[in-house]
C-alpha positions as CSV (number, residue, x, y, z in Angstrom):
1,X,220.4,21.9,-37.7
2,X,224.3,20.8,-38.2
3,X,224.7,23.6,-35.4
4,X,222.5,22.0,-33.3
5,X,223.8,18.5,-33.1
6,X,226.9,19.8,-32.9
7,X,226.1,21.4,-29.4
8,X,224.2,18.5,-28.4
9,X,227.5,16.4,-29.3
10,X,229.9,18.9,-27.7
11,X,227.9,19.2,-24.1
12,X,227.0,15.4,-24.1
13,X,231.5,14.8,-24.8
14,X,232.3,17.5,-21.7
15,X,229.7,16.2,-19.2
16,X,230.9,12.6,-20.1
17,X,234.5,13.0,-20.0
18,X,233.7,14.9,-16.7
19,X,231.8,11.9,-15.0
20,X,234.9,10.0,-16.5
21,X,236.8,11.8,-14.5
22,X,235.5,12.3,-11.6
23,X,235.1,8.7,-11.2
24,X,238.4,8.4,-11.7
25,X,239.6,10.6,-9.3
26,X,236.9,9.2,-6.9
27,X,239.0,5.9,-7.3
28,X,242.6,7.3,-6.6
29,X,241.5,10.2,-3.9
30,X,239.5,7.4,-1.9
31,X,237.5,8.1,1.2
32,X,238.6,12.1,1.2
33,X,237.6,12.5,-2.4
34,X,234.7,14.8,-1.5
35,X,237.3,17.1,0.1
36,X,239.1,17.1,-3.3
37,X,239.0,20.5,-5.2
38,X,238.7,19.3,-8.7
39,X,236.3,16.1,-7.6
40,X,234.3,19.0,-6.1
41,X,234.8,20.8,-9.7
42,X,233.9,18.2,-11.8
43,X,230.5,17.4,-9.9
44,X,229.7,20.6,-10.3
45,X,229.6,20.4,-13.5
46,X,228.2,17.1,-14.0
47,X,225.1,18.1,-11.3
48,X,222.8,19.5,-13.9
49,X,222.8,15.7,-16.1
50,X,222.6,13.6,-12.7
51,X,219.7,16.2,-11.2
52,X,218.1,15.3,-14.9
53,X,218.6,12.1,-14.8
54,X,217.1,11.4,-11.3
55,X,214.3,13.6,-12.3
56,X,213.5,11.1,-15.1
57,X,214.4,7.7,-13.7
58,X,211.7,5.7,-11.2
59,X,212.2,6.0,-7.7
60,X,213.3,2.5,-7.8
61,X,217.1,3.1,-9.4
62,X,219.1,3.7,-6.2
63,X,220.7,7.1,-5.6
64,X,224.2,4.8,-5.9
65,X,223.1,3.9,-9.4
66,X,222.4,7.4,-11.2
67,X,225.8,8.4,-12.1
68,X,226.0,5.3,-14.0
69,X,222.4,6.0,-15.4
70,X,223.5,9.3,-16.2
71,X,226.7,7.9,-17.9
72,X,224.4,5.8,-19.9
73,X,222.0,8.4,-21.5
74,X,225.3,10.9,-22.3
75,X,226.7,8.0,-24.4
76,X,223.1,7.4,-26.4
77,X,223.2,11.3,-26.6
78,X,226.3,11.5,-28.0
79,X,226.3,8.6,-30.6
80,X,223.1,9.3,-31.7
81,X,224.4,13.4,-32.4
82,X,227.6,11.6,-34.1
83,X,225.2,9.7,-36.5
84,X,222.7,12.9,-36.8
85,X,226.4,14.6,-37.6
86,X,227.4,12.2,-40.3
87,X,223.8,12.1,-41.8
88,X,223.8,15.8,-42.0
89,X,227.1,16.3,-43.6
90,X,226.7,13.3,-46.3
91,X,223.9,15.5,-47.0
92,X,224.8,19.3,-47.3
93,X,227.9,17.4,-48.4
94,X,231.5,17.0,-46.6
95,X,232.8,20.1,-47.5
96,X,230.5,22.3,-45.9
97,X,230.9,20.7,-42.1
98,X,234.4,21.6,-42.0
């Protein structure tokens, strides 16, 4: 189980720090940031969360909106892994997670 979370916690932290960044350098590249090699990079790799997340959101959240959406459900993931995480080890006990 503490293997699990621990993926869950890992993917949710790469794809986040991903949209992070790609927002980021959606702000600084401007208007020819879809001609950007690494903004194409990191939206390859956030594709797979966003396809997800417009899969399970109504048709009424704009297309705009879903990267923020999918921002939004990676954070829950992720805290709710680092509190499954914590719980899991205060169980087994704190030497064992290491």
């Amino acid at each position: 189980m503490l293997l699990f979370v621990t993926i869950v916690q890992t993917v949710s932290a790469i794809a986040l720090l991903s949209l992070l960044g790609q927002w980021v350098l959606g702000l600084l590249a401007g208007a020819g940031r879809d001609s950007n090699l690494f903004y194409q990079l990191l939206g390859i790799l956030t594709r797979p969360f966003t396809r997800l997340t417009r899969l399970i959101t109504p048709r009424v959240v704009l297309d705009r909106h879903i990267p923020l959406a999918t921002f939004a459900l990676l954070l829950m993931a992720y805290v709710a892994s680092t509190v499954a995480r914590i719980a899991i080890c205060i169980e087994i006990g704190v030497h064992l997670c290491r």
